[in-house]
PADONU-886296 format. One record per residue (C-alpha): x, y, z; residue in three letters. Coordinates in steps of 0.5 Angstrom, whole numbers, plus 500, padded with zeros to 3 digits. Layout:
N
XYZALA...
% end
This chain:
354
914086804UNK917093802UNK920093809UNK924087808UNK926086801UNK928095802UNK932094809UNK935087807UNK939092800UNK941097805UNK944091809UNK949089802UNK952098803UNK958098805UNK961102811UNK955101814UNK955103821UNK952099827UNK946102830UNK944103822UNK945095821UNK941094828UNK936099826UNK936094819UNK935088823UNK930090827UNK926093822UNK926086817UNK925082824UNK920086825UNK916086818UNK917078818UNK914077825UNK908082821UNK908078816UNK908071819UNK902073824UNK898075817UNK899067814UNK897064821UNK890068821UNK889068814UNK890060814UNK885060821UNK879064818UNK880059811UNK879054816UNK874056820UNK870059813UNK872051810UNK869048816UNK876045817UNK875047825UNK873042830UNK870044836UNK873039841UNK869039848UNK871036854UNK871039862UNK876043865UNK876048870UNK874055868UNK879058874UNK885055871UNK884058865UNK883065867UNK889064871UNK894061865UNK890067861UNK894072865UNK900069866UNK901070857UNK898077858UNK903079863UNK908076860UNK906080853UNK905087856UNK911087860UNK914086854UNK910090850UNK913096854UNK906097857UNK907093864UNK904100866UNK898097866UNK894094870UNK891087868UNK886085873UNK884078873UNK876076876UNK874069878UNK868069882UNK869067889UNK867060891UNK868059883UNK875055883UNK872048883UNK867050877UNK868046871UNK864047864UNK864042858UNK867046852UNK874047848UNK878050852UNK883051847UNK878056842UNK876060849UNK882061850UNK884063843UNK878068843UNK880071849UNK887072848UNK885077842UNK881080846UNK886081851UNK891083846UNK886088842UNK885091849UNK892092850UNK894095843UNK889100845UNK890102851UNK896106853UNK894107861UNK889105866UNK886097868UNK884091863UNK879087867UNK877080865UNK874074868UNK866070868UNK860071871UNK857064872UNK850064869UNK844060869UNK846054863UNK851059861UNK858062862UNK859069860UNK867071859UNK868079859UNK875083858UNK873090859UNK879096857UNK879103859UNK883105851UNK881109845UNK874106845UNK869105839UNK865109834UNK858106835UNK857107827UNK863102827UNK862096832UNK858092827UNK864092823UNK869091827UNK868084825UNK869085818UNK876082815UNK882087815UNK878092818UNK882097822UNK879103827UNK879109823UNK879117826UNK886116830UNK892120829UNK896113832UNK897107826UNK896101830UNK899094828UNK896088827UNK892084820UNK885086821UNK883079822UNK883078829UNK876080831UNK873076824UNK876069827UNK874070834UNK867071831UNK868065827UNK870061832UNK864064838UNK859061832UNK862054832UNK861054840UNK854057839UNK857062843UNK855069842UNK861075841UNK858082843UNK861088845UNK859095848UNK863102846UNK865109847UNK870113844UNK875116849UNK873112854UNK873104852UNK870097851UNK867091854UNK866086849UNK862080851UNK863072850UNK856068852UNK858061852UNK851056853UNK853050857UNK852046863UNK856048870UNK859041872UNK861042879UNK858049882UNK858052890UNK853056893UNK853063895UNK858064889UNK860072890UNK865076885UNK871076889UNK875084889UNK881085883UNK887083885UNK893085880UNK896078877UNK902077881UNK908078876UNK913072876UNK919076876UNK925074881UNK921066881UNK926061882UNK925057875UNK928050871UNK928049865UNK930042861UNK932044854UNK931038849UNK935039843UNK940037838UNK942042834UNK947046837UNK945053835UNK939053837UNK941051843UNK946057844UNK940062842UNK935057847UNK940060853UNK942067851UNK934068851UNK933063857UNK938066862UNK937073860UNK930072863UNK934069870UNK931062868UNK936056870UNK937052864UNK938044864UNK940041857UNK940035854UNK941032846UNK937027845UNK930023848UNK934019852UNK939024855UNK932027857UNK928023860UNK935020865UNK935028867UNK928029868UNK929023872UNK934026876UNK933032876UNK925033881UNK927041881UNK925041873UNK919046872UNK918046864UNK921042859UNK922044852UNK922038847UNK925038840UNK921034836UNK925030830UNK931028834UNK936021832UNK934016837UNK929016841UNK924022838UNK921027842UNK914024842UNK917018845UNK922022851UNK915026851UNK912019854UNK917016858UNK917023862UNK909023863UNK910016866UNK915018871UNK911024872UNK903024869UNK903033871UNK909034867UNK909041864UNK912039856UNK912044851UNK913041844UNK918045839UNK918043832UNK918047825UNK910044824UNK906051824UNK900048822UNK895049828UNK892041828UNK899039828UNK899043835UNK892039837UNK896032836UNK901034840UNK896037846UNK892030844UNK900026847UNK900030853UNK904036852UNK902043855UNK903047849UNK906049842UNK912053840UNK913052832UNK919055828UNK921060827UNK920064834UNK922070836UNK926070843UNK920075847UNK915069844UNK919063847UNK920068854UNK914068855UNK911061854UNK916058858UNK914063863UNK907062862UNK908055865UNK911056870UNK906060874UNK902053872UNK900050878UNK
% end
């Protein structure tokens, strides 16, 4: 807040020069984005803490998850400046057709803190992560080679607000990540280990007891292999939204990110593009629309095509809100506000989505 409501007064100076109001904007978008990440996790852990967090278990397909997964975390790195380094995906070989009963969504969730903690401490070397298959149990793992932990801290990593101490480096982030995957892993009945070494990284652990639902024989790990980059791949978006200036921000964020963008301004409009358009990869759909709404348009274009790949873009923030929207048949959730890298890299995201 000190950040904001300081470099917001500097913006009333006259004669400022242009790279000190870039550097103004820059640092009030930046602590906003701090600040909306803190709200979000605090609303999530009260929830958890409350009991408000349903666990909705149903099969999916472990591999695809470990796919999607990478995807974002590709994404996330290279935009973080850190494209250097290297993130090796594992999917036991023979494994593709596995699938577990569980909620996929939470899984996903603990491992993309996991990853991202991962990736805020480490400055070079390989992030591995993937599953082991196990007898009546599915055992994630995401191993850095970062700065690693003191052995008298691990136990409090899981504490709120708790950051590593005894670097010369001050880290982003609210403390609460590790709190609410712990939180989480309990409501799996899953169990959260981690195992560390200062200076030379961590491996955390997530155990989740269930039942493999499709299995094949003779299952080996299949060697690392970098995750293939979508740079250079041919893309088409359908953009849904009536509202001119978030279209014009929608196209200058899409098409610097060399994606072809289609539009249209209404459910209707949407729903006749999709139509005629079969080189459609993703659509982003505006939810309030006059006319036919986004739920609606949603549902017409699953009929024409049931694999769809519709993301729901609304200024509901709240996390059941983005459970309903999955529960209509879209594939993902953006809320506003967004920053641009945000919007990028769920777009891009999806269409590594076979």
């Amino acid at each position: 807040m000190n950040g904001i409501i300081g470099f917001a007064g500097l913006l009333r100076e006259e004669n400022l020069d242009t790279e000190t109001k870039d550097q103004c904007v820059n640092t009030i978008e930046s602590c906003c984005a701090q600040l909306l990440n803190l709200i979000d996790d605090i609303i999530e852990i009260s929830k958890i803490e409350a009991g408000e967090i349903k666990i909705e278990k149903k099969p999916f397909n472990l591999g695809k998850l470990i796919r999607e997964t990478a995807a974002t975390l590709t994404s996330i790195k290279d935009s973080k400046g850190k494209a250097h380094i290297r993130l090796v995906p594992h999917i036991p070989n023979g494994s593709e057709e596995v699938l577990i009963n569980s909620d996929s969504l939470r899984i996903q969730q603990i491992l993309i803190n996991l990853l991202g903690n991962a990736l805020k401490f480490s400055e070079k070397g390989t992030i591995e992560f993937g599953y082991k298959l196990k007898e009546e149990a599915v055992e994630f793992f995401v191993k850095d080679e970062g700065i690693g932990i003191d052995p008298k801290r691990i136990e409090l990593i899981f504490e709120r607000f708790e950051h590593l101490e005894g670097t010369d480096i001050k880290y982003e982030g609210t403390g609460l990540g590790l709190s609410i995957s712990k939180g989480l892993s309990e409501k799996l009945e899953a169990k959260l280990s981690v195992e560390s070494e200062l200076g030379v990284g961590s491996l955390f652990r997530l155990e989740i007891p269930v039942k493999i639902i499709v299995s094949s024989e003779n299952i080996k790990t299949q060697p690392p292999s970098e995750f293939v980059s979508i740079k250079n791949q041919q893309c088409t978006v359908l953009v849904v939204e009536d509202e001119l200036a978030n279209q014009n921000l929608i196209k200058i964020v899409l098409e610097k990110g060399q994606l072809n963008v289609l539009y249209a301004y209404d459910g209707e409009e949407a729903v006749r593009s999709y139509r005629e358009h079969p080189e459609i990869n993703v659509v982003l759909m505006d939810i309030r629309m006059p006319g036919m709404s986004g739920d609606e348009a949603a549902q017409e274009i699953l009929k024409l095509d049931a694999n769809a790949k519709i993301i729901a873009q609304t200024a509901y923030a709240m996390h059941k809100d983005r459970e309903a929207f999955l529960k209509l048949g879209f594939v993902d959730y953006i809320s506003k506000p967004y920053r641009p890298t945000e919007l990028l890299t769920l777009i891009k995201q999806w269409t590594l989505v076979q």
